[in-house]
C-alpha positions as a Python dict, from the first residue, in 0.01 Angstrom:
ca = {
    (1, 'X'): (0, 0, 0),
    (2, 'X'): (-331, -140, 239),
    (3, 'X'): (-638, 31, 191),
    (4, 'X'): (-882, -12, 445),
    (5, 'X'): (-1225, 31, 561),
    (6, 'X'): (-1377, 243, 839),
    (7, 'X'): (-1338, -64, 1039),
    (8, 'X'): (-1018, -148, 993),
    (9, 'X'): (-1087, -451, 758),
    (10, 'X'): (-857, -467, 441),
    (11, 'X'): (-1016, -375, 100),
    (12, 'X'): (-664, -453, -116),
    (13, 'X'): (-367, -639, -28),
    (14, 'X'): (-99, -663, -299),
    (15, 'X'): (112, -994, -318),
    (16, 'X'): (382, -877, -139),
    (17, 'X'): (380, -677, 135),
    (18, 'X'): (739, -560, 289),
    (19, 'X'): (865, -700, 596),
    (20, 'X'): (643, -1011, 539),
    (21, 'X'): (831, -1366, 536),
    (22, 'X'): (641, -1488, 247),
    (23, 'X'): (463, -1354, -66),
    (24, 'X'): (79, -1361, -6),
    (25, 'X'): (-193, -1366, -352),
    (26, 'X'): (-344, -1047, -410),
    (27, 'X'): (-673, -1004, -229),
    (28, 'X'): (-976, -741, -247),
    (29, 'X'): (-1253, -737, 22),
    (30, 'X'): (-1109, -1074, 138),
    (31, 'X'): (-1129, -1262, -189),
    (32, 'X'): (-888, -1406, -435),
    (33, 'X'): (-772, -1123, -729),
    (34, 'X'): (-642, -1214, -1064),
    (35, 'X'): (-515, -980, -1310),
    (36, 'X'): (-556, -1030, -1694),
    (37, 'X'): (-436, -856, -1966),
    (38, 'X'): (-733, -976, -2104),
    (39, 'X'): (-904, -785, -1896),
    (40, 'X'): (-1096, -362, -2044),
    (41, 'X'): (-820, -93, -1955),
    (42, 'X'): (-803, 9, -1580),
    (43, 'X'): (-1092, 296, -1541),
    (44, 'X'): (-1316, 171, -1771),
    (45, 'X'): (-1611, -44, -1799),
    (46, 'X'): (-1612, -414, -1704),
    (47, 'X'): (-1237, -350, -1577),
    (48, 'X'): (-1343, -542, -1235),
    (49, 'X'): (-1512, -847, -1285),
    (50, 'X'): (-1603, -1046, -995),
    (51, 'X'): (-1719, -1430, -1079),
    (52, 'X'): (-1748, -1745, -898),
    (53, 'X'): (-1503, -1964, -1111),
    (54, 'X'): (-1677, -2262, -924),
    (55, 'X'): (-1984, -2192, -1115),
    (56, 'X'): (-1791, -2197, -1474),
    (57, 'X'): (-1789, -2488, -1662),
    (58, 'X'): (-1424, -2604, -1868),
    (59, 'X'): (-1397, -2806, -2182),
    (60, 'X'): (-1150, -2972, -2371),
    (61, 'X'): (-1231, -2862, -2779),
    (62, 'X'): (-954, -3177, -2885),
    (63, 'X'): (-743, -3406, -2753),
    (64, 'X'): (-363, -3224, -2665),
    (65, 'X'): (-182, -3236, -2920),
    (66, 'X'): (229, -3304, -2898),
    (67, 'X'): (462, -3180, -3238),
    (68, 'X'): (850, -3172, -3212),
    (69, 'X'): (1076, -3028, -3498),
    (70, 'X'): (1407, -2987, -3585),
    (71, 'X'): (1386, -2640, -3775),
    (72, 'X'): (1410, -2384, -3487),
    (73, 'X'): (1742, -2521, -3357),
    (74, 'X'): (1876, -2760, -3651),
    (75, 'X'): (2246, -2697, -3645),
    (76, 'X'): (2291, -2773, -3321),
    (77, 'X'): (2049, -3088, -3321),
    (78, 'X'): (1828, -2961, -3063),
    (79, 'X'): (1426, -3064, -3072),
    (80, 'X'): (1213, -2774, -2997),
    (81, 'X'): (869, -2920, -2838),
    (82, 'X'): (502, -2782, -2764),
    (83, 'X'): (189, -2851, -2670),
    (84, 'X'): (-128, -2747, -2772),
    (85, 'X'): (-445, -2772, -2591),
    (86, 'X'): (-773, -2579, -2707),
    (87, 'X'): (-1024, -2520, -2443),
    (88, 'X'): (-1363, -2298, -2400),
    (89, 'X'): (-1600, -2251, -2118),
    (90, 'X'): (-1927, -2090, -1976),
    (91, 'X'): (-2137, -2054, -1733),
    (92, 'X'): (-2336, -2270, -1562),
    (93, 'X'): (-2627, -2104, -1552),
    (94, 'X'): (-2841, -2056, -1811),
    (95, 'X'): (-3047, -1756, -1613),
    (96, 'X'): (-2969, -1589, -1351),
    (97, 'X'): (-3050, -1711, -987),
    (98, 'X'): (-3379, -1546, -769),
    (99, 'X'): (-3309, -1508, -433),
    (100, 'X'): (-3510, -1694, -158),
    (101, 'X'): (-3685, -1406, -9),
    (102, 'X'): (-3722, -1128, -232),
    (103, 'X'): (-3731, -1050, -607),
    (104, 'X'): (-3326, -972, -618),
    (105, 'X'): (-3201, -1164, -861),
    (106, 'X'): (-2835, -1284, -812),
    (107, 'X'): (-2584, -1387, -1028),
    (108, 'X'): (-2202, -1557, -1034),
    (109, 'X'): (-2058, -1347, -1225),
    (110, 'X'): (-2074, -974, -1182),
    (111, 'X'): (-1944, -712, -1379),
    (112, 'X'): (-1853, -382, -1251),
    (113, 'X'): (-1935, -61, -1481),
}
């Protein structure tokens, strides 16, 4: 399913659309769309979030940590590995932005109601 504007532009692509050769990323009004089950219940508040993930910043918590063990798969002497890395972020910004003319203020993240 497209959905489209007056104009003709597209509003939502899905990832795959039939007939096309390959698979393209989900897309609304033009930009890149990633869905979380993290994310409130479709139909509710803050179920559309729209951020600039250029203006979030990422850091490490601790170092990434290897372990290997023997337990999960012992009688067959198979390892089972993992990895754990711990991670937080925010934004940027510590207010948000005034625009140039005007009193709007603007923001990189936006949360729908």
């Amino acid at each position: 399913m497209l959905l489209e504007d007056s104009a003709g532009n597209f509003i939502w692509v899905p990832n795959s659309i039939a007939g096309a050769a390959t698979a393209v990323p989900n897309r609304l009004i033009g930009l890149p769309l990633v869905i979380s089950d993290e994310a409130a219940a479709p139909g509710s508040a803050a179920d559309l979030i729209l951020a600039n993930l250029g203006m979030y910043g990422w850091a490490m918590k601790k170092k990434v940590a290897f372990e290997s063990t023997l337990a999960y798969r012992w009688a067959e002497d198979m390892y089972s590995y993992r990895a754990i890395y711990r991670m937080d972020g925010k934004s940027l910004l510590s207010q948000p932005l005034t625009a140039a003319h005007g009193s709007e203020t603007l923001s990189a993240f936006v949360i729908l109601d």
